[in-house]
Steps between C-alpha positions, in 0.01 A plus 500: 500500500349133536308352199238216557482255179159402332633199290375500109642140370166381469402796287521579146632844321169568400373459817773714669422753220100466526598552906703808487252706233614756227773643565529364874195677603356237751863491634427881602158468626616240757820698576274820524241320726750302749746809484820224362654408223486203265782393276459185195818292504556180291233284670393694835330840638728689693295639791680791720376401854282688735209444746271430155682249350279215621204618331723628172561140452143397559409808233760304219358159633149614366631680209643198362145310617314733280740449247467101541117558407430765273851543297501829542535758803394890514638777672156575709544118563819570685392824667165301673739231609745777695160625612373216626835386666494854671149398628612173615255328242733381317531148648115373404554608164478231209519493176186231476284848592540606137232247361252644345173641685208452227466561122345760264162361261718383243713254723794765554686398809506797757806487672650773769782680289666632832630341826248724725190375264606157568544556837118619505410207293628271752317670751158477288496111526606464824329705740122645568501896487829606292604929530667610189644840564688665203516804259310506186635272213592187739253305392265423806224553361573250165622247707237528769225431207691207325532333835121543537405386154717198564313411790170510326615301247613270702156512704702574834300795554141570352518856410713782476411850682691808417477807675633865646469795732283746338797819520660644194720772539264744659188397275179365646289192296187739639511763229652289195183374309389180437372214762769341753610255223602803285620699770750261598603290185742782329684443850474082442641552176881315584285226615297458201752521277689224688158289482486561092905354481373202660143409410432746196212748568164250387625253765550818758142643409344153525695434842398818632097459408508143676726674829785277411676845503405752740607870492376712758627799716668416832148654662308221352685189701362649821304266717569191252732186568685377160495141479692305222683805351772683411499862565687759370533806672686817264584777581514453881691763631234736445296267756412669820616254843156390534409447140832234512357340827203438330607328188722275678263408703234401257730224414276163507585146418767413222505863428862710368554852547724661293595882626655685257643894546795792432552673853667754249128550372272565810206785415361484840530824685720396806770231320496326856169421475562234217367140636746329239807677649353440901388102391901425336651602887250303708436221303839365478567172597190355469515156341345488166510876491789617265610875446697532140683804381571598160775731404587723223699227342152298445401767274404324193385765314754736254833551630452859601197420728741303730779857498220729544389305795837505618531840498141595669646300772795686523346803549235357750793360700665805509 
């Protein structure tokens, strides 16, 4: 069997140590992913050859990058790595994509905590409309606000408008009481409570009196062109094909759309029906469109959230 040698003079034990995880545990999830094995000895990585060793070294290469910049390296860093090598991603990766995307109201530094939310990050400041698909707990929705805030605090964009499909899991807004405001802001409430984190709620309340902040149902931006503005759209797989047609194309002049959804999570009646699922396949491609995925490693909620998802997934597959 032929080995090829990733040299590790230039490395430290602690390093080596941080690189290989408890108990060699990132050692497994790379030989698990890439179907080889990996072998620590004196001052190199023994790789067993195959067709994958090319991007195995390129996986190491941006292990020990992360490593380089935050000291420290976590197993769901290695498994989005193998991911995004297996994607052929892997290449436009950096490690400068982990800067941080805004800040809370008392000056905390919000910074993505996995590779996938920095990937998204990276996307946010560089191109006009932005997808975020992912499962609950990946933090598209968090990020999607800071971004925004950012922006208004740094008077790139004039206001902030936040909105969704009106569908909930076989409920209609129609018979809940209440005026379209109430109707719809228990369904806004991830959004809000992303707004409080940043601005604190007398700053949201005051923002959203003067329009600064606008939350509305997806129903209300028909027939209107958003002009300096950052839109969030939540929720969107529960969009209909011409509901997404229409809020991308109310897109005005240094305007952002942010689309946000879980295909895992579509209450429509016919899944195939879903305008965020129909808009990720035919928009591809499109320069300054970008189409993100988050996995179950982004899960940045308990531990158990990311194995239940797992599992669901399983079964789904299956």
């Amino acid at each position: 069997m032929n080995y090829y040698s990733f040299d590790l003079l230039d490395r430290t034990l602690d390093e080596v140590q941080i690189f290989t995880g408890f108990e060699d545990s990132n050692l497994e999830i790379i030989e698990k992913h890439f179907k080889t094995k990996l072998l620590i000895r004196s001052h190199e990585i023994k790789i067993e050859e195959n067709e994958n060793t090319e991007s195995i070294v390129l996986v190491i290469q941006k292990c020990f990058e992360l490593i380089d910049t935050q000291r420290k390296l976590h197993s769901q860093d290695v498994s989005y790595l193998c991911t995004l090598s297996k994607e052929n991603k892997l290449k436009d990766f950096h490690v400068d994509q982990l800067r941080p995307i805004g800040k809370t109201r008392s000056g905390k530094l919000i910074y993505p905590k996995t590779l996938g939310q920095a990937i998204l990050c990276d996307a946010l400041r560089k191109n006009d409309i932005v997808f975020s698909t992912g499962v609950a707990g990946t933090g598209k929705t968090y990020l999607a606000v800071a971004y925004a805030v950012q922006c208004l605090r740094q008077e790139k964009k004039q206001r902030i408008i936040l909105t969704r499909p009106a569908v909930e899991a076989g409920e209609s807004l129609g018979f809940l009481p209440g005026d379209m405001k109430e109707k719809v802001d228990p369904y806004l409430r991830p959004l809000y409570d992303a707004l409080y984190d940043m601005l604190g709620q007398e700053t949201v309340e005051k923002y959203l009196e003067k329009q600064v902040i606008e939350i509305a149902p997806l129903a209300f931006m028909r027939g209107r062109t958003l002009n300096d503005a950052i839109v969030i759209l939540d929720e969107a797989q529960n969009t209909t094909k011409a509901q997404m047609k229409m809020f991308l194309t109310r897109m005005g002049k240094n305007t952002q759309l942010v689309v946000n959804g879980d295909v895992t999570q579509i209450d429509l009646i016919r899944k195939e029906d879903s305008g965020l699922m129909q808009a990720t396949k035919i928009l591809k491609g499109i320069h300054g469109i970008a189409i993100t995925n988050l996995h179950a490693n982004d899960v940045i909620r308990h531990p158990l959230v990311q194995k239940i998802i797992e599992r669901y997934s399983e079964i789904e597959n299956s």
